[in-house]
C-alpha positions as CSV (number, residue, x, y, z in Angstrom):
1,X,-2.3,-80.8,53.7
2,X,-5.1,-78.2,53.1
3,X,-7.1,-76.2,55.6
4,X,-9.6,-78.8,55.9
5,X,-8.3,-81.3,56.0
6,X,-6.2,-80.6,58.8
7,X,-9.3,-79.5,60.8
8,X,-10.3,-83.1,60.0
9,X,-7.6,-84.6,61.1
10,X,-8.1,-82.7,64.3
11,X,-11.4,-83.1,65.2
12,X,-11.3,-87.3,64.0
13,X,-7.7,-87.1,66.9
14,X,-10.1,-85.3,69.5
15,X,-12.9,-87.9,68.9
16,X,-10.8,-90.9,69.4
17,X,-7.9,-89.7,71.6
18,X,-8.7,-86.7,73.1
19,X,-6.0,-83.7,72.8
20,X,-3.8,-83.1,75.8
21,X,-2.6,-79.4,74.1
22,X,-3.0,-77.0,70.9
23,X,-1.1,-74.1,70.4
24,X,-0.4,-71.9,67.6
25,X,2.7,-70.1,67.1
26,X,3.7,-67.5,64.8
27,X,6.7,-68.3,63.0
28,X,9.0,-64.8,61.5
29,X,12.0,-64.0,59.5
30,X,14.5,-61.5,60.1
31,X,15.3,-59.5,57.4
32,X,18.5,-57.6,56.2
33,X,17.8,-54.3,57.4
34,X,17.5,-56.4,60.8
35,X,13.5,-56.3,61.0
36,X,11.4,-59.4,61.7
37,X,8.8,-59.8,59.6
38,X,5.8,-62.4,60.6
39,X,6.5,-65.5,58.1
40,X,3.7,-68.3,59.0
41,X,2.9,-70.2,61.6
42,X,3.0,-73.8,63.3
43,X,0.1,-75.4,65.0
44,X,1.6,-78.2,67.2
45,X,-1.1,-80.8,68.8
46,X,-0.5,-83.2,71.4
47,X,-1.9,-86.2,72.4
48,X,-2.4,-89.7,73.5
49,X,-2.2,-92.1,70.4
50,X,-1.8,-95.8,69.9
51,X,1.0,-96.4,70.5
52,X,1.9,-93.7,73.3
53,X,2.2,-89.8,73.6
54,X,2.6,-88.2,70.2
55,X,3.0,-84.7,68.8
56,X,1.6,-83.5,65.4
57,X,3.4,-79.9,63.9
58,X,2.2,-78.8,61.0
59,X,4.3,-75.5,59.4
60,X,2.6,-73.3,57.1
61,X,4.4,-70.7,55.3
62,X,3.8,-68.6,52.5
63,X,4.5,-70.2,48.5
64,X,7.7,-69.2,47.4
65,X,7.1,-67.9,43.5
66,X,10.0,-66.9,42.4
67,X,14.0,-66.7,42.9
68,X,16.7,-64.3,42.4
69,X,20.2,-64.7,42.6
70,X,22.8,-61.9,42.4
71,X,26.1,-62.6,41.6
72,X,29.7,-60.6,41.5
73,X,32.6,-61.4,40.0
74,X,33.5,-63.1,42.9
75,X,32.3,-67.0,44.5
76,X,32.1,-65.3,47.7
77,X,29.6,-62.7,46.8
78,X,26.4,-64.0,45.9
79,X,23.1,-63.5,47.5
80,X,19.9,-65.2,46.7
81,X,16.5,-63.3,47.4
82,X,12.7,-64.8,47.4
83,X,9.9,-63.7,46.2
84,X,6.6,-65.1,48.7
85,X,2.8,-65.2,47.7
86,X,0.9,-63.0,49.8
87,X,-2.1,-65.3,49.5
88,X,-0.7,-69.1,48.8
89,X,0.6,-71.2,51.1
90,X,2.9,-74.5,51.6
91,X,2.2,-76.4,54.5
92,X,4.2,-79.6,56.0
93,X,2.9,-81.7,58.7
94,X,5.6,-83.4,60.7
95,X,4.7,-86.4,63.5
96,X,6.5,-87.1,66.6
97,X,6.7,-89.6,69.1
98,X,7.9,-89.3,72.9
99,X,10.5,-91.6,73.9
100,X,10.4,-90.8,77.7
101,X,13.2,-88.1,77.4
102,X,12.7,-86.1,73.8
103,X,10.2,-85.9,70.9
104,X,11.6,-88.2,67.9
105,X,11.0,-87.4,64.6
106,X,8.8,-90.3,63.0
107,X,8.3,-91.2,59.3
108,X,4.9,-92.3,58.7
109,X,4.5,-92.2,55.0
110,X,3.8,-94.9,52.9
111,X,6.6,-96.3,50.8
């Protein structure tokens, strides 16, 4: 899901529903030298739906392009290392719904 239309989705939500909460987060990576580096982020939206409270994260981090593994003559020493856009990114949208006690994850794709 693009830029725009997630800002669609959002403002058609706030229309009907109304959002209770919208944060975004930044998401980071730690990398071998022990650094974090800033690795996307996650805008999570929460509100009153149909069928009861619901939460809406979509995760966008940057398109992996390419892969390399290294091996040694051993299976135990292998390491794999990505390559990231600095400009594209892969985004995933995942809904949830409250069950009184935790989110649950909910599928709502069509089959």
């Amino acid at each position: 899901m693009n830029d725009e239309r997630w800002e669609d989705l959002v403002d058609k939500i706030d229309s009907k529903f109304g959002i209770e909460s919208y944060t975004r987060e930044d998401l980071y990576r730690v990398l071998d030298s022990g650094e974090k580096k800033k690795h996307g982020y996650k805008h999570t939206m929460i509100f009153n739906g149909l069928q009861g409270k619901m939460k809406l994260e979509r995760i966008s981090k940057p398109l992996i392009i390419d892969k390399k593994v290294f091996y040694s003559g051993r299976k135990s020493d292998s390491r794999v290392d990505y390559i990231y856009s600095d400009k594209e990114f892969t985004h995933k949208v995942i809904a949830y719904m409250w069950s009184g006690k935790e989110w649950e994850e909910r599928d709502f794709r069509m089959p």
